[in-house]
C-alpha positions in Angstrom: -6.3 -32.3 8.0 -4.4 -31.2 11.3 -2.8 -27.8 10.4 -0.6 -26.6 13.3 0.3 -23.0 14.0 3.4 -21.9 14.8 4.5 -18.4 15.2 3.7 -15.6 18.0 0.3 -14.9 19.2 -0.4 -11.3 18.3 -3.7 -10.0 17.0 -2.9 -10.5 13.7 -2.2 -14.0 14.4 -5.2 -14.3 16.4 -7.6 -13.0 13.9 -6.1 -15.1 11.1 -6.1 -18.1 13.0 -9.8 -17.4 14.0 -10.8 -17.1 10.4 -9.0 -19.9 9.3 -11.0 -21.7 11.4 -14.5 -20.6 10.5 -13.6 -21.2 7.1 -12.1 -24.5 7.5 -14.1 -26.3 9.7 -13.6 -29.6 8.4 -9.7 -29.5 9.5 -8.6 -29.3 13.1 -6.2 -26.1 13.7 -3.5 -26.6 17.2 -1.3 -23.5 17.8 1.9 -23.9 18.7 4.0 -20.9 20.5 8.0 -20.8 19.9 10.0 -22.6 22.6 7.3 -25.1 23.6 6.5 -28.2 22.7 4.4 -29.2 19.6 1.2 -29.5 20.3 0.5 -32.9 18.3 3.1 -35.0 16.7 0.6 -36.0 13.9 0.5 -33.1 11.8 -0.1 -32.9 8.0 0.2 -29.0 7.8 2.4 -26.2 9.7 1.3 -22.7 9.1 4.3 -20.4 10.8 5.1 -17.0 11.1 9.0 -16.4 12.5 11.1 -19.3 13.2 11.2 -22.9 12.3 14.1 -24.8 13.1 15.2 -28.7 12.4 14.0 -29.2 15.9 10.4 -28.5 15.0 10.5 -30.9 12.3 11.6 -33.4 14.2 9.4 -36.1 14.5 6.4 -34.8 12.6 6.5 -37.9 10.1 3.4 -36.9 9.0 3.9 -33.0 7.9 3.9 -32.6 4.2 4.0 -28.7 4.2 5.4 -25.9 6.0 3.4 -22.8 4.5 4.3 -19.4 6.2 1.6 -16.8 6.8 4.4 -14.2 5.4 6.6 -13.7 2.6 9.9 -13.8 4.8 11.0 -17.2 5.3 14.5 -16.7 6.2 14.0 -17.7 9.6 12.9 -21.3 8.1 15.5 -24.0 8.2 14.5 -25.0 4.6 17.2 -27.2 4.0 16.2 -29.6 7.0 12.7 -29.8 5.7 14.0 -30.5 2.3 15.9 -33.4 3.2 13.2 -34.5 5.5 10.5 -34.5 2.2 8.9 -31.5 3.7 7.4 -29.1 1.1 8.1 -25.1 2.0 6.3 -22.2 0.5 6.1 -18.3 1.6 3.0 -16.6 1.0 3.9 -14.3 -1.8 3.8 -10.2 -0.9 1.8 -9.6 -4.0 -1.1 -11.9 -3.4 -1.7 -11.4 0.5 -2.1 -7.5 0.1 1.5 -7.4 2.1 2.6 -5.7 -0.5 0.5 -2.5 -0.7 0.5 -2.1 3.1 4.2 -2.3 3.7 4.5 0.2 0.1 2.4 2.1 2.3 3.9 2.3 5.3 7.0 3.2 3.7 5.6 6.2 2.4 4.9 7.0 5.9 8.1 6.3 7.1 9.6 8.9 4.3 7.5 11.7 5.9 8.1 11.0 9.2 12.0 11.3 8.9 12.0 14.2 6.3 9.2 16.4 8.9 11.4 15.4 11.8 8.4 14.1 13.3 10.3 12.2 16.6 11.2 15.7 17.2 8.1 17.9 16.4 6.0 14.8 18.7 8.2 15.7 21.5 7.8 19.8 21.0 4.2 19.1 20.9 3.8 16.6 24.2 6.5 18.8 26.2 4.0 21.9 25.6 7.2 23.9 25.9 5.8 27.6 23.8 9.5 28.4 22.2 9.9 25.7 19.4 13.7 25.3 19.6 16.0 26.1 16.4 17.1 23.8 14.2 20.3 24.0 11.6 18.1 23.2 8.6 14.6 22.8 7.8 12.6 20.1 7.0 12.7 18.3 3.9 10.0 17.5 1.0 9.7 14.7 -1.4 8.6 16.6 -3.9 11.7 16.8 -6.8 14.1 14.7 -4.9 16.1 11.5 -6.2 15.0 7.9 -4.5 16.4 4.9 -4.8 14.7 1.9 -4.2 16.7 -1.4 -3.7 14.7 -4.1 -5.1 12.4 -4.1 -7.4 10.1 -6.4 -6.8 6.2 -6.9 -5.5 6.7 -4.1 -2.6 9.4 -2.2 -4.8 7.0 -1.7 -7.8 4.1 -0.7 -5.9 6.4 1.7 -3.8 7.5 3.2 -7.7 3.3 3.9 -8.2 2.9 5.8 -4.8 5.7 7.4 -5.0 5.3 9.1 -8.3 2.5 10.9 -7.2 4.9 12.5 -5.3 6.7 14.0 -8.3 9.7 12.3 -7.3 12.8 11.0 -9.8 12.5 7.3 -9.8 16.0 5.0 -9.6 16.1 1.5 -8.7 18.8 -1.3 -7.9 17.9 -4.9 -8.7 19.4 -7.9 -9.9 17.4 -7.5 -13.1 17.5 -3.7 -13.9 15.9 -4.4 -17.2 12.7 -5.3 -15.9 12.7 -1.9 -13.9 9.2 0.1 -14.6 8.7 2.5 -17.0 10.2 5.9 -15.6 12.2 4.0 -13.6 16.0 4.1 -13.8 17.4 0.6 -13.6 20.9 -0.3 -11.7 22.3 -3.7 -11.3 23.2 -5.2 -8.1 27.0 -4.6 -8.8 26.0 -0.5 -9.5 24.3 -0.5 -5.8 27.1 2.4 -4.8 26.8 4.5 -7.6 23.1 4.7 -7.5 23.2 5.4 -4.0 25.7 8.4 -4.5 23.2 10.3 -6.2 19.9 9.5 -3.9 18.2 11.7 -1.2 16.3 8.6 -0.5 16.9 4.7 -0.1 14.6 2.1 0.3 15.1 -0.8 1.4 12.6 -3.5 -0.3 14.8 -6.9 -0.5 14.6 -10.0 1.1 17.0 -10.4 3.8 19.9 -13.5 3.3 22.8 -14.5 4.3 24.8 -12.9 0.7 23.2 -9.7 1.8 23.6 -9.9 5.6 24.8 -6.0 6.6 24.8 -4.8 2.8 24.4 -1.5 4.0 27.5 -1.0 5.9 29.5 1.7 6.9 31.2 1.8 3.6 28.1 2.1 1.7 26.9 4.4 4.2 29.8 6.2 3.7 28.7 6.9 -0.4 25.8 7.8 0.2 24.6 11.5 -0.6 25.2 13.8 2.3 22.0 14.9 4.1 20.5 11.7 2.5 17.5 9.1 3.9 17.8 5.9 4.7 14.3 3.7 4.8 14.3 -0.1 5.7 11.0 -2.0 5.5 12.7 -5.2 4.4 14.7 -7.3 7.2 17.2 -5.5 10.0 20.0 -7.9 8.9 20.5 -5.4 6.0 21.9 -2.8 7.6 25.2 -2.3 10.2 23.3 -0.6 12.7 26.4 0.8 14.8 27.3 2.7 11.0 23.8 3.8 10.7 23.9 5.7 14.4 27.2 7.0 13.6 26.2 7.9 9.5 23.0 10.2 11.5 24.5 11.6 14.7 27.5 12.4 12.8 25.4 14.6 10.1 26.0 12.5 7.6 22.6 11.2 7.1 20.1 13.8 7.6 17.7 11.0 9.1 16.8 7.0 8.8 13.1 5.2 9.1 13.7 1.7 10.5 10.3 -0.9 10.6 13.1 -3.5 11.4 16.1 -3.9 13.5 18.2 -7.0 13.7 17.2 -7.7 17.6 13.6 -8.0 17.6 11.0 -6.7 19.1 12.9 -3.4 19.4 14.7 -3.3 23.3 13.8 0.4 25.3 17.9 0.2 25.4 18.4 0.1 21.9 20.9 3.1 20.3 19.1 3.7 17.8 15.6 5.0 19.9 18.7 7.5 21.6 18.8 9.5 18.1 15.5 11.5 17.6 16.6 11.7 14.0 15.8 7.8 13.6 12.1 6.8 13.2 11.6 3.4 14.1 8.5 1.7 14.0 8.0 -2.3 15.4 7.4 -4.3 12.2 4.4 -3.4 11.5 4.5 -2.4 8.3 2.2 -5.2 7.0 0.0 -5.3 9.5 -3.1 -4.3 8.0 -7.1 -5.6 7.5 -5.9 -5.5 3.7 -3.2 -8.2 4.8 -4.9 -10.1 7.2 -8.4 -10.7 4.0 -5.4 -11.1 1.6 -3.5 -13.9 3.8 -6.4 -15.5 5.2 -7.8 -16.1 2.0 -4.6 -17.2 0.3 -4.0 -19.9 3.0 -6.8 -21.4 2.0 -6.1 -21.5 -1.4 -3.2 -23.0 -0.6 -5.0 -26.1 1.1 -7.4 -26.6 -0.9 -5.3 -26.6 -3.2 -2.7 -29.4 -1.3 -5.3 -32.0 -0.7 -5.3 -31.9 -4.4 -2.1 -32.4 -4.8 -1.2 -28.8 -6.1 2.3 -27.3 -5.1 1.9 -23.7 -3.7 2.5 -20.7 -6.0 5.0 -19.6 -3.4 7.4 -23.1 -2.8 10.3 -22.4 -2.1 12.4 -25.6 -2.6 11.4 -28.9 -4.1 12.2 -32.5 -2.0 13.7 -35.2 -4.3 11.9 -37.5 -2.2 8.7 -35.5 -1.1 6.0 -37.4 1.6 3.2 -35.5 -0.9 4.0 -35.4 -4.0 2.7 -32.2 -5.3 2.5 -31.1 -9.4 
């Protein structure tokens, strides 16, 4: 087959693409970088990470499937491909090992904010020998409320490491009822209430249009006073302006970003001006347990197409598909 590739070219994206390859020799593999032209107009396969628009379909009359190497897909036009025959599938967080590394990571964004850490790395680099005073001290997760919004692959493995913790479990999802055990369930519609009574959020949803800026200042607003606010999901979640304002106005005690809505993150974005904001440049998933669990998932995924298998992980389904797929 020709599989293209068409995403950024960072190391993870590098290594991927150079395992692919060794495991795959029988196909050809072209790589494609955003905002040139396509490398071949004769391809069966498009392996992406980031955007796809209708203008990257166009003319590919051979492309059957658009896999991405992630879970997100929101940057996918899904509807073009749809009405073009094109199959689309996401790589699902809880077989590519996504899921544990960005659980992970949100753990370590939780400490991070609650030790201050922007603050103590600066006290430690400056050398300065009189650590300045600060109105309150740190915080510890030990006994304290979270909340985590969604309760899905990354939100139920978040509930395991967290518990450890000997923190009181909550969670918001559209199904409450399928919450883990220990867990208190909220629907979607209680999303305030729940978040009234939290010293943590997390933020562990897919980022859509229905949700774009979900966490405004409103919401902000509700939330508990000295509370957390942890995103690991997509930056379109959150009203960033109310977020700066909800921390430098005390509000907030602090916030732990791995996503903004302009990214990569600018040097002249606000939110690097407030030490009491951790943020981190999407690289939550980045991991050797991610790039094994992806690598090997993609291939599942065409073996399993020249075979006429749909992907565990499709996302629509083409009422006139060029492969038909069962």
């Amino acid at each position: 087959m020709k599989i293209g590739y068409l995403g950024k070219q960072d190391s993870f994206a590098v290594e991927m693409l150079k395992q692919m390859k060794a495991g795959n020799s029988q196909d050809e593999f072209l790589t494609w970088l955003p905002g040139e032209k396509a490398p071949a107009m004769d391809l069966e396969v498009l392996l992406a990470i980031g955007k796809v628009g209708a203008e990257e379909l166009e003319g590919q009359t051979k492309l059957g499937l658009l896999q991405t190497a992630s879970a997100g897909y929101d940057e996918v036009d899904v509807e073009a491909a749809t009405k073009a025959g094109i199959w689309v599938a996401s790589a699902p967080t809880t077989k590519t090992g996504n899921g544990e590394s960005v659980a992970e990571f949100a753990v370590l964004l939780m400490l991070a904010v609650s030790r201050r850490l922007n603050e103590e790395l600066a006290f430690t680099r400056d050398g300065e020998q009189v650590r300045p005073e600060k109105p309150e001290v740190n915080m510890a997760l030990h006994g304290k409320t979270v909340c985590i919004v969604g309760l899905g692959g990354i939100g139920d493995l978040l509930v395991e490491r967290l518990r450890g913790f000997g923190m009181v479990l909550t969670g918001v999802d559209k199904h409450p009822e399928h919450a883990p055990a220990g867990v208190k369930g909220y629907g979607s519609d209680q999303l305030k209430f729940a978040l009234a009574t939290a010293d943590y959020v997390v933020l562990a949803i897919p980022g859509t249009k229905e949700n774009e800026n979900m966490i405004d200042a409103e919401v902000l607003a509700g939330m508990k006073k000295g509370a957390v606010l942890l995103n690991v999901s997509r930056g379109t979640l959150v009203d960033e302006p109310a977020l700066l304002v909800a921390v430098t106005s005390g509000h907030l005690y602090g916030a732990g970003l791995d996503v903004v809505k302009n990214e990569p993150v600018k040097p002249d974005n606000p939110l690097l001006s407030e030490p009491r904001i951790f943020v981190t440049p999407h690289i939550a998933g980045s991991t050797d347990v991610m790039l094994e669990g992806t690598v090997k998932y993609l291939r599942e995924v065409l073996a399993g197409y020249i075979k006429g298998v749909r992907p565990e992980g499709a996302v629509n389904e083409p009422k006139e598909p060029r492969v038909p797929l069962h």
